[in-house]
C-alpha positions, -999 to 999 in steps of 0.1 A, spaced: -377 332 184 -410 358 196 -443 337 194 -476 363 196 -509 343 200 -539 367 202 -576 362 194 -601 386 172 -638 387 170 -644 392 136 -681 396 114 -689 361 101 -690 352 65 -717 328 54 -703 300 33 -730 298 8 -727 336 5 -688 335 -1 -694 306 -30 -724 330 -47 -703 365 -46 -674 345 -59 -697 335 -92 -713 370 -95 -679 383 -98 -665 352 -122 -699 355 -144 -694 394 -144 -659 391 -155 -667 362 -184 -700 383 -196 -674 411 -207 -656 413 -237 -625 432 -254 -632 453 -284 -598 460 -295 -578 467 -262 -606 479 -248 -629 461 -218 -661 460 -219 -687 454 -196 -723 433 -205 -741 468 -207 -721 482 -229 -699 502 -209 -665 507 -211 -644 505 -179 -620 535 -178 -581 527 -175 -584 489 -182 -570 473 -216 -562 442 -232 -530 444 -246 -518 410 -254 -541 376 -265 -580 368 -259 -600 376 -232 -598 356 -197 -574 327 -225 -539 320 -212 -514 342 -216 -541 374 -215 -525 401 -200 -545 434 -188 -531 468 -179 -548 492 -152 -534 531 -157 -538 562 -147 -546 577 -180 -561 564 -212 -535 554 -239 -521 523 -263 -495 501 -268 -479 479 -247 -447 492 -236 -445 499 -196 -453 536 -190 -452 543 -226 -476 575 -223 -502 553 -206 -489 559 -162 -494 515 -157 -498 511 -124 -505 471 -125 -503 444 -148 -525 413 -147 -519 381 -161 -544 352 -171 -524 319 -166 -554 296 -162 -591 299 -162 -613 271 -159 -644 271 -134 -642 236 -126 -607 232 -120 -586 266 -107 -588 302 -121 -547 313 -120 -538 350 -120 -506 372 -118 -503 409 -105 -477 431 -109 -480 463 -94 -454 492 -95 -452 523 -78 -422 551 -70 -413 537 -37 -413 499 -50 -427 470 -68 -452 440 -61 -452 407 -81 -483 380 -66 -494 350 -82 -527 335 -68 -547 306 -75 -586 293 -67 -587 258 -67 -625 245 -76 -639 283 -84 -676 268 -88 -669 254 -50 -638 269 -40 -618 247 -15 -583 260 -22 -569 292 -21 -528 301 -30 -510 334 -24 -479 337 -29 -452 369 -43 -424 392 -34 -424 428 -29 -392 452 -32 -395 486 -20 -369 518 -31 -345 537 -17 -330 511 9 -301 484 7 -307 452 -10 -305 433 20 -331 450 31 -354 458 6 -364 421 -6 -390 404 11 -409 372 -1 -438 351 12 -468 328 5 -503 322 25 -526 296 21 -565 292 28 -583 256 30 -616 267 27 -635 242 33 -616 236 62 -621 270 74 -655 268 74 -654 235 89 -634 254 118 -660 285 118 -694 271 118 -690 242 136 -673 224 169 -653 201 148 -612 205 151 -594 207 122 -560 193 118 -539 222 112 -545 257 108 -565 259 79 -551 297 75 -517 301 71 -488 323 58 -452 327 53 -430 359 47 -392 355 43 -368 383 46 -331 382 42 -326 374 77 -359 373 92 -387 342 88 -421 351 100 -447 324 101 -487 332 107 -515 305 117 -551 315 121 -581 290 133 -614 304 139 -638 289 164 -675 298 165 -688 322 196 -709 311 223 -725 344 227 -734 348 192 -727 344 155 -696 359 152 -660 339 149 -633 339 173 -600 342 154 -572 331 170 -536 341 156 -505 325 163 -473 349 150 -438 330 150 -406 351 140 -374 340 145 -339 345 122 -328 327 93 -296 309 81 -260 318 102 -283 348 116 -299 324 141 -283 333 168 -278 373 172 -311 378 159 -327 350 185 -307 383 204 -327 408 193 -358 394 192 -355 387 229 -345 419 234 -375 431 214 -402 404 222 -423 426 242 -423 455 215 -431 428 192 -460 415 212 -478 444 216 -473 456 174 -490 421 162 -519 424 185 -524 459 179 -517 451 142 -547 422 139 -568 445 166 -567 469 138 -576 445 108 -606 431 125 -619 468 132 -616 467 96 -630 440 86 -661 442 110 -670 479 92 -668 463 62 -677 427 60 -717 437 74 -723 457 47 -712 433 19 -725 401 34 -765 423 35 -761 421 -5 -781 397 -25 -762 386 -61 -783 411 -77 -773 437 -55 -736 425 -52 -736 425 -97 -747 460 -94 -721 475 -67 -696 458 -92 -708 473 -123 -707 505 -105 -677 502 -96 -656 496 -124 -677 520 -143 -657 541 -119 -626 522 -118 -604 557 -125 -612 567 -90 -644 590 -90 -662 570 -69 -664 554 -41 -674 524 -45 -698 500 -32 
């Protein structure tokens, strides 16, 4: 087994912000309607690519298509260049809003199903999926996992000095014969307001496979090492471009990047 701990400083998110951009985005999305297959947003526009194709709006069983190029009907492809497929399975504000997203490209597929326990005060937060990508053997080309958010726990963990019991963050990805496991915990800064995010990476083999690969990864540990941190270095430089700029937006200002953008959902802007 390789174990990688490594610590970020990432941009903080305000809880109360989080639980207000998550209700600007769930009002925005009930406010619309479908006319036919078509979506439409609460001033009247029409977001480009996006269609209803099977049941009622945000009931069970909805199931919305996001292409490339305007079209109908339903079949995959059929003239319309799908490039995801989302699912309504539940959505209730009080209890959990319950989507699935299939995404398929050239080089592979995606399949995720995710759940937000509590949306008016979200406390729970479920990933989980498998991805397959082309042009490789079976064995190698299946991968699976799941990740899991307490949130209140998290921001238990972030604002104050109170420890948790576990890692509030946490993941799993399963390959044929690898098993990686991810923790995160984040720990208010002394210096100032941002979070220390520390990371703990597990990987080790699975099944008969145990013991070459506890081989290899030995072999490979420091190469391993250095492509996590590098990897989360990365993501936080990321996420501290990004998160600043977002968090500065009121829920007027928030609505309005949204309706902007999925006026412009076919790609010709940029976005908020």
């Amino acid at each position: 087994m390789v174990s990688v701990s490594h610590t970020v400083v990432v941009e903080p998110v305000p809880h109360e912000w989080l639980v207000d951009a998550l209700g600007v985005v769930r009002a925005l999305v009930e406010e619309s309607r479908a006319e036919g297959q078509r979506f439409v947003l609460p001033d009247g526009q029409t977001v480009p690519d996006v269609r209803l194709i099977r049941g009622r709006h945000l009931r069970p069983g909805a199931v919305y298509v996001v292409s490339e190029e305007g079209g109908e009907g339903e079949g995959k492809g059929a003239g319309t260049g799908e490039t995801a497929r989302i699912t309504v399975r539940e959505w209730d504000r009080r209890r959990a809003v319950r989507l699935e997203l299939a995404v398929a490209e050239d080089d592979g597929t995606v399949e995720l199903d995710a759940a937000l326990k509590s949306p008016d005060r979200p406390r729970l937060l479920e990933v989980g999926g498998r991805a397959r990508t082309g042009g490789v053997p079976f064995a190698l080309s299946h991968l699976k996992g799941r990740a899991r958010v307490r949130l209140d726990d998290w921001w238990t963990a972030a604002d104050t000095e109170r420890t948790v019991s576990s890692a509030p963050a946490s993941a799993r990805l399963d390959h044929r014969w690898l098993r990686a496991d991810v923790r995160a915990t984040p720990r208010p800064r002394r210096d100032d307001d941002r979070w220390d995010v520390r990371v703990t990476v597990s990987v080790r083999g699975r099944s008969f496979l145990r013991p070459p690969a506890a081989v290899v990864l030995a072999a490979a540990g420091r190469g391993i090492r250095r492509t996590v941190a590098r990897t989360l270095d990365d993501t936080a430089e990321h996420w501290n471009r990004a998160v600043p700029r977002l968090v500065a937006m009121d829920s007027e200002r928030l609505r309005e990047a949204l309706l902007t953008s999925a006026r412009h959902l076919d790609g010709d802007d940029d976005g908020p």
